[in-house]
C-alpha positions in Angstrom: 0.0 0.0 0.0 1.9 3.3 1.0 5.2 1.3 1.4 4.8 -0.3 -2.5 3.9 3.5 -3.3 6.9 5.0 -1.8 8.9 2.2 -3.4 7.5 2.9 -7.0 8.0 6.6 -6.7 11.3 6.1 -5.6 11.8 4.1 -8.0 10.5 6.9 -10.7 11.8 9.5 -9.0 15.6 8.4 -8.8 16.0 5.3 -10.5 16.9 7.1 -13.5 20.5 7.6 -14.5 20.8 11.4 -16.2 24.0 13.5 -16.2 25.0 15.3 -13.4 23.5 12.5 -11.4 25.7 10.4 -8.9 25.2 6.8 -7.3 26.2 6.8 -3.6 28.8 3.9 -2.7 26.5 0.6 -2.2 23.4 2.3 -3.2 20.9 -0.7 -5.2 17.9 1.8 -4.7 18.4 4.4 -6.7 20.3 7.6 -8.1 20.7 10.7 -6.7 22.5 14.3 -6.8 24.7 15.3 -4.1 24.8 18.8 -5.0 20.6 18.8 -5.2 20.6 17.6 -1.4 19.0 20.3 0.9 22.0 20.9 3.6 19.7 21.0 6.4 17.2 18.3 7.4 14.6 21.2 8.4 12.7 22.3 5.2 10.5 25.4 5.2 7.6 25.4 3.4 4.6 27.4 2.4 1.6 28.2 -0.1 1.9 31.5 -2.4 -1.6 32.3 -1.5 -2.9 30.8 1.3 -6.1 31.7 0.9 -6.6 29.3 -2.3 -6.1 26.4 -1.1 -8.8 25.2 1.8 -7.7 24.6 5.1 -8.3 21.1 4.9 -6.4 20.7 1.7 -3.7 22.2 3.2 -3.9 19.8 6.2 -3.8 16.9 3.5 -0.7 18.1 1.7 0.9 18.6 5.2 -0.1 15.0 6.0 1.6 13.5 3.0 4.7 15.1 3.4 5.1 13.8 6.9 3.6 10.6 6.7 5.7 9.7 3.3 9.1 11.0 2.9 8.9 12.8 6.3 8.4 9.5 8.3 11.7 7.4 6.4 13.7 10.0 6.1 14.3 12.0 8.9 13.4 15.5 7.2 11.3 18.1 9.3 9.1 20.2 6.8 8.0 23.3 8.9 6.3 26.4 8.6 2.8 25.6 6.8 1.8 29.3 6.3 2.0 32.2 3.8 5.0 32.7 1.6 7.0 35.8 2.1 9.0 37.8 -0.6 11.8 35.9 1.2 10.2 32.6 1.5 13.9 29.8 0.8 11.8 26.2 1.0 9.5 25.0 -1.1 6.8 27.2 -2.3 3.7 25.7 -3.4 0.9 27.1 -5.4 -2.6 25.6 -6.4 -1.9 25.0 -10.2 -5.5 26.4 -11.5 -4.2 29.7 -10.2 -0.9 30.0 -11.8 -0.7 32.2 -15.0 -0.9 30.8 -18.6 2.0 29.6 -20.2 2.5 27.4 -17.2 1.9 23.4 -17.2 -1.5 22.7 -16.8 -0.5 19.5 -14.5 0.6 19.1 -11.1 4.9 19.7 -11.1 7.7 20.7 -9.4 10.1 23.2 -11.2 13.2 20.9 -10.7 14.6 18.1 -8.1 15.9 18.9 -4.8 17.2 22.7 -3.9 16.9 23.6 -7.2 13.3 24.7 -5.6 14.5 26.2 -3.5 12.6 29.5 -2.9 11.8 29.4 -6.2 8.4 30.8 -6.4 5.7 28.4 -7.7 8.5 26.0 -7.2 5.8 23.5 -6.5 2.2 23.4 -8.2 -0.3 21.3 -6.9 -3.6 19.7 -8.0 -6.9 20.5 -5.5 -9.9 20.3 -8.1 -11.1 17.3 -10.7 -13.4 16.5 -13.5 -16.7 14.7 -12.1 -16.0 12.6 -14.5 -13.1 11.4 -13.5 -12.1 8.7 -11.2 -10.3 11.8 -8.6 -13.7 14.0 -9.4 -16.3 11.1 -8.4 -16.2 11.5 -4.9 -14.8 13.3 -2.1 -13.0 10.7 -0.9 -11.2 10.0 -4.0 -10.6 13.5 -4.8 -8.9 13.6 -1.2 -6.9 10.5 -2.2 -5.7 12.0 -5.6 -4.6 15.3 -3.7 -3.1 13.0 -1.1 -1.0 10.8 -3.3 -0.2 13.9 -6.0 1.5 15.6 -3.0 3.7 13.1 -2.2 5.2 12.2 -5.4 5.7 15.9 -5.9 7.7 16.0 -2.8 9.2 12.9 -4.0 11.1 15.5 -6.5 
């Protein structure tokens, strides 16, 4: 269940070789970047506009975070509140709100720091088609948010 989906998302997320990308000495599960490693286990984060994403959205992404990557790797995202101008963690934004030109899909703008107060760094997926399997019912549309957020904090 979560365990198979962390492993597949790992798997997705750094089990591709690409340049610039390093393999840590005995590593079997994957590739990563040593210079795309945050220095600090404490990651701030926060939402561009707070006010467009609901509260218990919000609560959602924040449970993903923490209950995926947060709870095997020993990374404490904080904050949870409005960006500032000078905002340096991950900056997330409710994708139907962000200008044209962008992707119209949930993304990350890059792996690792390279979000890194970027704004809009992070765009994230809130609302569905009813006739879809996330727009059918609360509960799957809570699911879809759920499991959107944590392979976008996979990256």
């Amino acid at each position: 269940t979560l365990s198979l989906l962390m492993c597949l998302m790992t798997m997705f997320t750094w089990g591709c070789s690409s340049p610039g990308l390093e393999t840590s000495e005995g590593d079997e599960k994957g590739y990563y970047s040593y210079h795309l490693t945050w220095p600090s286990l404490d990651i701030p984060v926060c939402w561009e506009d707070i006010s467009e994403v609901s509260e218990i959205d919000r609560q959602i992404v924040k449970i993903a975070a923490e209950t995926s990557w947060a709870d095997h790797v020993p990374f404490n995202f904080s904050g949870w509140g409005q960006c500032q101008s000078t905002s340096h963690g991950i900056r997330i934004r409710n994708l139907l709100n962000l200008e044209n030109g962008h992707k119209r899909r949930p993304h990350t703008l890059g792996l690792g720091t390279r979000i890194r107060g970027v704004k809009n760094g992070m765009a994230l997926k809130f609302n569905f088609s009813p006739s879809k399997s996330c727009g059918n019912s609360e509960e799957n549309r809570r699911a879809c948010v759920y499991i959107i957020a944590v392979h976008e904090f996979g990256h």
